[in-house]
VEXMIBA-469087 format. One record per residue (C-alpha): residue in one letter; x, y, z. Coordinates in steps of 0.5 Angstrom, whole numbers, plus 500, padded with zeros to 3 digits. Layout:
N
AXYZ
...
***
This chain:
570
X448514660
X442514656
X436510659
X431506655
X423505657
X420500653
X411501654
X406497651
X399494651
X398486650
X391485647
X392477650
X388475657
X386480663
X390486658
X384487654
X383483647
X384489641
X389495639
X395492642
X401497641
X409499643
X412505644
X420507646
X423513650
X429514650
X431519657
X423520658
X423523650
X417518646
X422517640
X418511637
X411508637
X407504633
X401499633
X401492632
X396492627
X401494623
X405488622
X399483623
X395486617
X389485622
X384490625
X385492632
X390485631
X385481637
X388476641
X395479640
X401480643
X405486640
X412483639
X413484632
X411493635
X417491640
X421489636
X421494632
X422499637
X429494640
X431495631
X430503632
X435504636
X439498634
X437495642
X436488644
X431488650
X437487655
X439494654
X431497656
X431499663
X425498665
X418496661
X412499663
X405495661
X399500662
X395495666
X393494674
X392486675
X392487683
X385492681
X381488678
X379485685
X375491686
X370488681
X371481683
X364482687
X360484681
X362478677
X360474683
X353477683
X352475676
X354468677
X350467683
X344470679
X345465673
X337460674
X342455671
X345451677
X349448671
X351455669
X352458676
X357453678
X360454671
X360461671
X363462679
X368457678
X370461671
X371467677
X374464682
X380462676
X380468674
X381473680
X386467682
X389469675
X390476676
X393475682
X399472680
X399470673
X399476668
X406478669
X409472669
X404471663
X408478659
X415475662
X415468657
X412471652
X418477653
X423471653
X422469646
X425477644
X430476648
X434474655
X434477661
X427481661
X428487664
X424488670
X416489668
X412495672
X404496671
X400501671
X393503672
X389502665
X386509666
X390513669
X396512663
X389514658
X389520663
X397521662
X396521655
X391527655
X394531660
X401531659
X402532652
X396538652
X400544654
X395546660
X398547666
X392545669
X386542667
X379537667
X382530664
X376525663
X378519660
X372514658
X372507655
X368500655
X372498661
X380498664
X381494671
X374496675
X373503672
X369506665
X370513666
X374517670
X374524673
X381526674
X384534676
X391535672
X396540675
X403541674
X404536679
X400530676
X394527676
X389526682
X383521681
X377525683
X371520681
X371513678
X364510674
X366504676
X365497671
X359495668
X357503668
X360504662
X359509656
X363504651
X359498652
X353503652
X355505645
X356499643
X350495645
X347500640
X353499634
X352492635
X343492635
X345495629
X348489626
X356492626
X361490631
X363492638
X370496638
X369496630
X363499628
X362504633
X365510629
X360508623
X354509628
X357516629
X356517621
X350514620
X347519626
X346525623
X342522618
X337521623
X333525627
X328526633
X324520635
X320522641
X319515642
X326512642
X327518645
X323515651
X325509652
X331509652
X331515657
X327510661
X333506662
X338510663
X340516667
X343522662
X345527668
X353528670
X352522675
X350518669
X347510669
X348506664
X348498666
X340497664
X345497657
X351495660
X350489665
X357485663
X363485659
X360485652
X354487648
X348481650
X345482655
X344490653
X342487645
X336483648
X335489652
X334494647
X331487643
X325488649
X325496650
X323496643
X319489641
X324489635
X331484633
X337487632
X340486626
X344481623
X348484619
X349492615
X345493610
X340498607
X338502614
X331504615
X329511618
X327508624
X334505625
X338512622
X333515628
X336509633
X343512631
X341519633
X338518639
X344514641
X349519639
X345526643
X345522649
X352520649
X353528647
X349529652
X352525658
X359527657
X358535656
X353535663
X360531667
X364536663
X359543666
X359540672
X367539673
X370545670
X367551676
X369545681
X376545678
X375552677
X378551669
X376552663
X381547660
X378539658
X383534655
X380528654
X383520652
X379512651
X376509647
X369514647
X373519646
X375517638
X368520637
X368526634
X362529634
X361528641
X368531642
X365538638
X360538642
X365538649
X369544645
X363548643
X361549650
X360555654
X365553660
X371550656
X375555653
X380550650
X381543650
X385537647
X383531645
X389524646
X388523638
X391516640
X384516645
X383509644
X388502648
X393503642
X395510647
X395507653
X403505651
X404512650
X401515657
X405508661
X411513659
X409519661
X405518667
X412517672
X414524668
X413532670
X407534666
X411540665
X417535662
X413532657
X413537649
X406539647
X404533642
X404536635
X404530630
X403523630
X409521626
X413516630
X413509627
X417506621
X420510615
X423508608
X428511604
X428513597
X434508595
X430503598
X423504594
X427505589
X432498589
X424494590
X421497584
X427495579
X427489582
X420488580
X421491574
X416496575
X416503572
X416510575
X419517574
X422522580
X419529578
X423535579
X417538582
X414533586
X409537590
X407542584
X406534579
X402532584
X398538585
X396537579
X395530578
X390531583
X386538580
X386533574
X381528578
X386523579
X386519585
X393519589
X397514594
X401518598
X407514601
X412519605
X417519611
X414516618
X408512619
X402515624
X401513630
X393512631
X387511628
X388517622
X392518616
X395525617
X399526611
X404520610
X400514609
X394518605
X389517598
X388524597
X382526591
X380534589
X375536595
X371540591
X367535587
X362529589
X365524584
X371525587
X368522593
X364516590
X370514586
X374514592
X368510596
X367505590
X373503587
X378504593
X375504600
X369499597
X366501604
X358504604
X357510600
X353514606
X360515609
X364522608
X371523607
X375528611
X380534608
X387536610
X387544609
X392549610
X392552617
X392558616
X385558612
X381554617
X378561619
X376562611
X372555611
X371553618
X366556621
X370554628
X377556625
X381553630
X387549628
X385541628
X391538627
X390530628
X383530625
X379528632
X374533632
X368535627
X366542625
X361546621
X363548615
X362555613
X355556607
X359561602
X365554602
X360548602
X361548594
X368547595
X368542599
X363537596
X367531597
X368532605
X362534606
X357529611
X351530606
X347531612
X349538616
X354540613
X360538618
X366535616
X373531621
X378537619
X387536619
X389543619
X397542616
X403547619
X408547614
X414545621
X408539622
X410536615
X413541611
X412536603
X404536605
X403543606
X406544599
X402539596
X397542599
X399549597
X401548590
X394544590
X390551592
X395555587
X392551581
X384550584
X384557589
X382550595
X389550599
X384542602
X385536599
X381530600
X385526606
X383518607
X388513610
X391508605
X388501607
X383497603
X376496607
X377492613
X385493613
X390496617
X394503615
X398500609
X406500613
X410499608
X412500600
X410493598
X404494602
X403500598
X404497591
X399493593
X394497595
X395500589
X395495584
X388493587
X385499588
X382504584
X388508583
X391513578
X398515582
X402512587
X407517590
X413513595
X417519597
X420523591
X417516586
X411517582
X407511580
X401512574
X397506572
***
């Protein structure tokens, strides 16, 4: 008899506030997984309780939530008293008697709340789906980011990391990887946190915490070094493996390391982005090499200890891609992989895998797991509203050419990607090889800061030809140089300041339209790469279905839009 599990991360109470997702295994086999963002056109959906990613998950294989067997939530309440004596401490600390009082009573409250009413929290808003609940299990929040990175890595054995701003008590964790599990080997417990240290920079620079710190990755490279913000930040914080951050990192949150940073360098935060300063970009690139600089001495000093040369890695933190290179490039890790998921969102995916046998779970492959839609669908919709198209013989060759003729393409196929990266199903794509290419994307389509690169998507077997790492990068997680003879060819891929670029390599088992696309696409230019950006307007979730599609599309500056085997032209 089949046997269904239900995971999902809420972003409501103690479960965190950002990235809430759902995903389904059916006999422990991931079938669907898809983030609520999606379905509430909100970033990140705050505040938000996944029901509509359930729902969708239940509808996938016809289920109501009675037929689920269990229901995993990839959170720990009963941990979280583990740092009820750090909030206690704050409270005390307050010169306020006013705000003392205040401040303890809200701890005492919630340590009463994680106790006894998160579950109870989860079950009445599960009832709304549907009656009985199946029975509700939890599970620690870092080690269903560890099970993310190291089951699905195809390692026997493995160094596993697993950094974010917080989970219950923990905001790094060492783990060892085996064939039979996970074994927790050292915790940096809350508030020493690499997260909350990256975003008290994010923010100081006017962006915003769980938002902005990837834009702070892209501004770094063009900084530089600054020997006095170099100094000053290193004078409060410890960069070696036993790092320590909380001079940045004293609570929940970004405020008190802002003043901080406010303090250290007699200078405001920013209130908003804008123009930045060199000072600022140099601020960026010191950030950016201590983050680098702390996770790669934790990386050298466990891989001898683990006698292993294999690192996976999951959380929030680890979405930043240059850090990731950083860890790849090292003399003591020969191969690594990195959860593209790393961010809350994978937690429901790790909360599925985590009571399995490493060697039960497939090696992950592509990220195809959410909702599709037909060609007969797509095509009811644009008769209904009378809208025009053509379905070319040649889809994948008309394409091509479309995109060697400069055009800038919506691309709508089959099921959407899990996780923060368009991979070829939900994508605006351009020619690579011109910088007009990348400024039209950037100014008529996306509308975000013109400094920001765009990524390509290549055929695998040419990445040794442009990128001087040649490894296959199928999920777009990791940076690399590009080779000096190809740099010309890849001009709107580029980041105009070292010349790196954030590859997906494309094998045509992984998603047999989109190579060809990107084959017929090298045929007509001698370039197997395309310009690979996520279909969504600035500030917007990945466009989820063909209406959202067309209106991006009609609200954009683009020329063509491809839904399945349709061709739009404006």
């Amino acid at each position: 008899m089949t046997e269904f599990t239900l995971t999902f991360k809420p972003a409501i109470g103690l479960y965190g506030k950002h990235d809430p997702s759902a995903a389904l295994f059916e006999d422990g086999e991931l079938v669907y997984g898809v983030e609520e963002e999606r379905f509430t056109r909100q970033k990140h959906a705050v505040d938000t309780f996944p029901q509509h990613a359930i729902k969708a998950c239940l509808d996938y294989r016809g289920l109501v939530l009675s037929d689920v067997d269990q229901i995993i939530l990839p959170y720990d309440p009963s941990l979280r008293s583990n740092i009820a004596e750090h909030y206690l401490r704050n409270a005390i600390q307050e010169p306020d008697i006013g705000a003392k009082l205040h401040r303890l009573q809200q701890t005492v409250v919630r340590e009463a709340q994680a106790k006894f009413y998160p579950v109870r929290q989860i079950k009445t808003r599960l009832e709304a789906i549907g009656t009985p609940v199946p029975s509700i299990e939890t599970c620690a929040h870092h080690a269903c980011h560890a099970a993310s990175a190291f089951y699905p890595s195809g390692f026997d054995d493995a160094l596993v990391l697993t950094i974010d701003a917080k989970g219950e008590y923990d905001s790094t964790v060492i783990w060892k990887g085996t064939q039979d599990g996970l074994k927790r080997v050292k915790t940096y417990e809350h508030p020493n946190s690499l997260g909350l240290f990256f975003a008290t920079i994010t923010e100081f620079l006017g962006y915003r915490m769980f938002n902005g710190e990837g834009k702070v990755m892209g501004l770094a490279p063009y900084g530089s070094d600054n020997p006095e913000i170099e100094r000053k930040l290193r004078s409060l914080i410890d960069t070696s493996a036993k790092y320590d951050v909380t001079a940045l990192s004293q609570e929940f949150g970004t405020n008190k390391g802002v003043t901080a940073l406010e303090e250290l360098f007699g200078r405001q935060a920013r209130t908003e982005t804008g123009e930045f300063t060199q000072w600022e970009k140099d601020l960026a690139y010191t950030a950016q090499k201590l983050l680098e600089e702390i996770v790669v001495n934790i990386v050298e000093a466990c891989c001898p200890q683990f006698n292993t040369n294999n690192v996976a890695l999951a959380g929030g933190v680890v979405l930043n891609c240059k850090m990731n290179k950083r860890i790849i490039e090292s003399d003591f890790v020969d191969e690594a992989f990195i959860q593209p998921v790393a961010h809350d969102a994978g937690l429901a995916l790790g909360a599925g895998w985590l009571d399995q046998s490493p060697k039960d779970v497939p090696k992950m492959t592509d990220l195809y797991w959410g909702p599709e839609y037909n060609t007969d669908e797509i095509r009811s919709l644009l008769e209904t509203n009378k809208i025009e198209y053509q379905e070319p013989d040649n889809l994948e060759q008309y394409v091509a050419e479309q995109l060697a003729d400069g055009k800038l393409v919506g691309w709508f196929q089959g099921r959407l990607e899990l996780g923060p990266r368009a991979l070829g199903n939900r994508s605006i794509l351009a020619d690579p090889r011109t910088a007009e290419s990348r400024d039209r994307v950037n100014r008529y389509v996306k509308h975000r800061e013109e400094w920001r690169p765009f990524a390509p998507s290549m055929l695998e077997e040419v990445a040794d030809e442009f990128l001087e790492s040649g490894r296959p990068a199928p999920f777009m997680i990791t940076t690399s140089n590009v080779r000096p003879e190809q740099t010309g060819n890849l001009t709107a891929v580029l980041h105009p300041s070292d010349d790196t670029t954030r590859p997906q390599t494309v094998r045509e088992e992984q998603n047999s339209r989109y190579y060809q696309l990107i084959k017929e696409f090298g045929e007509i230019t001698g370039v197997p790469v395309v310009l690979n950006t996520s279909f969504n307007d600035h500030g917007e979730p990945i466009v989820t279905t063909p209406k959202e599609a067309l209106k991006d599309f009609y609200g954009m500056g683009l020329d063509t839009l491809v839904l399945e085997d349709i061709v739009i032209e404006k």
